[in-house]
N, C-alpha and C positions, 0 to 999 in steps of 0.2 A: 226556852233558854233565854236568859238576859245579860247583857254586859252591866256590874256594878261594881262599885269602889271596892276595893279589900274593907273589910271588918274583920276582928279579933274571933270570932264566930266563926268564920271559915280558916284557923291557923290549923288546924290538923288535918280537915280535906284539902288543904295547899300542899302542906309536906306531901301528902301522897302522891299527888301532881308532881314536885319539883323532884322527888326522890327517883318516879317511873323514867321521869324525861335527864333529869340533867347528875340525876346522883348527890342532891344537895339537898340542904335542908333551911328553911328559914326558922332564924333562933329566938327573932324578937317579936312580939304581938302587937307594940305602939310604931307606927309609922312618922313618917316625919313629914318635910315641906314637899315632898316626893309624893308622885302618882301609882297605886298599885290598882291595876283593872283587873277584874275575874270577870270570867264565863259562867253562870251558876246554870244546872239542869239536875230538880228536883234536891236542892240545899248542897249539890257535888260542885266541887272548881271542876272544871271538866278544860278551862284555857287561862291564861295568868298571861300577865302584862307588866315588866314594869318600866317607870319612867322615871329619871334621876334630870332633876333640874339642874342646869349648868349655865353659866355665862361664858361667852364667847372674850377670850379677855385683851385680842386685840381692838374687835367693832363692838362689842359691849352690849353685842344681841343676848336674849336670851334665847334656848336651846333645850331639847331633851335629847338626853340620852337613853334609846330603848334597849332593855336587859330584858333576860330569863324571857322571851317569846316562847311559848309552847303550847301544845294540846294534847291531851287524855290520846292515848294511840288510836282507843277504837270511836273518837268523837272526830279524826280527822278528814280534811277533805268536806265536811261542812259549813264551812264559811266562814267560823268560830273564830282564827287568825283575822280573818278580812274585818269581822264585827269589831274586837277588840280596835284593828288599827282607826277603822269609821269614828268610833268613841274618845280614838287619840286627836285624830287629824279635829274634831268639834271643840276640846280643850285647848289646842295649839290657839284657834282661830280665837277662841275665847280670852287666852292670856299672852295674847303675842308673841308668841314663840316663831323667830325665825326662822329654824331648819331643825331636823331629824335629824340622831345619827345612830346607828347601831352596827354590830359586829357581827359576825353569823360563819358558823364553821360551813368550810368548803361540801361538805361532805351534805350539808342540807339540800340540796338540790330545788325541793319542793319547795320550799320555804324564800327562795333565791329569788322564783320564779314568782311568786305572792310580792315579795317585796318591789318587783320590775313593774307586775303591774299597779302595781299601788303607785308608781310614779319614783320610785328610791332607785338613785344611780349606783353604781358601782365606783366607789375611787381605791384606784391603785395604790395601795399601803400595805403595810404591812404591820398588825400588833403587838406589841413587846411587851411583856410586863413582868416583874419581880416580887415574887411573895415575901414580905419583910415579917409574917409572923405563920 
């Protein structure tokens, strides 16, 4: 198994991945200035990653925002989450990226405890958001 960029090559073993875990689907094959990482084991996404470039718009840091973190149900508890983040935490260092941020339902427990040790804090917020379409 290897951590590598998203390629248009793997948009239909994605959706299977995105569809098992989160019930969604990705609709477009071109990517942008954004990072998508995969898991690949024998040409399968078996873990997906992605990271949404943002600026910080009061200190003017730059920032990712981590999305869709997931693994294949029966690849979990392999390290697979930990590789992907290793491969993030080597690109932050690479483009100066000052801080992580990501969002993670309560209910993930596992995933809670992966992110604590990775060194990612907990802050107290609460997310809000409005589907305009």
């Amino acid at each position: 198994m290897e951590v590598v960029y998203y390629e248009d090559k793997y948009f239909d073993s994605l959706n299977c991945l995105l569809e098992e875990v989160f019930g969604v689907y990705k609709t477009y094959k071109s990517i942008s200035d954004d990072f998508e990482l995969i898991m690949v084991n024998n040409n399968e996404v078996v873990g997906y990653l992605a990271l949404n470039k943002c600026v910080d718009t009061l200190s003017g840091k730059n920032y990712f925002y981590v999305n869709y973190v997931c693994v294949k149900e029966e690849h979990r508890n392999q390290g697979i989450a930990k590789a992907l983040f290793l491969k993030v935490f080597e690109i932050c260092r690479e483009l100066d990226i000052a801080y992580l941020e990501l969002t993670s339902n309560s209910s993930r427990v596992a995933a809670h405890k992966l992110y604590e040790k990775l060194g990612f804090s907990v802050r107290e917020t609460t997310v809000f958001r409005k589907e305009l379409i």
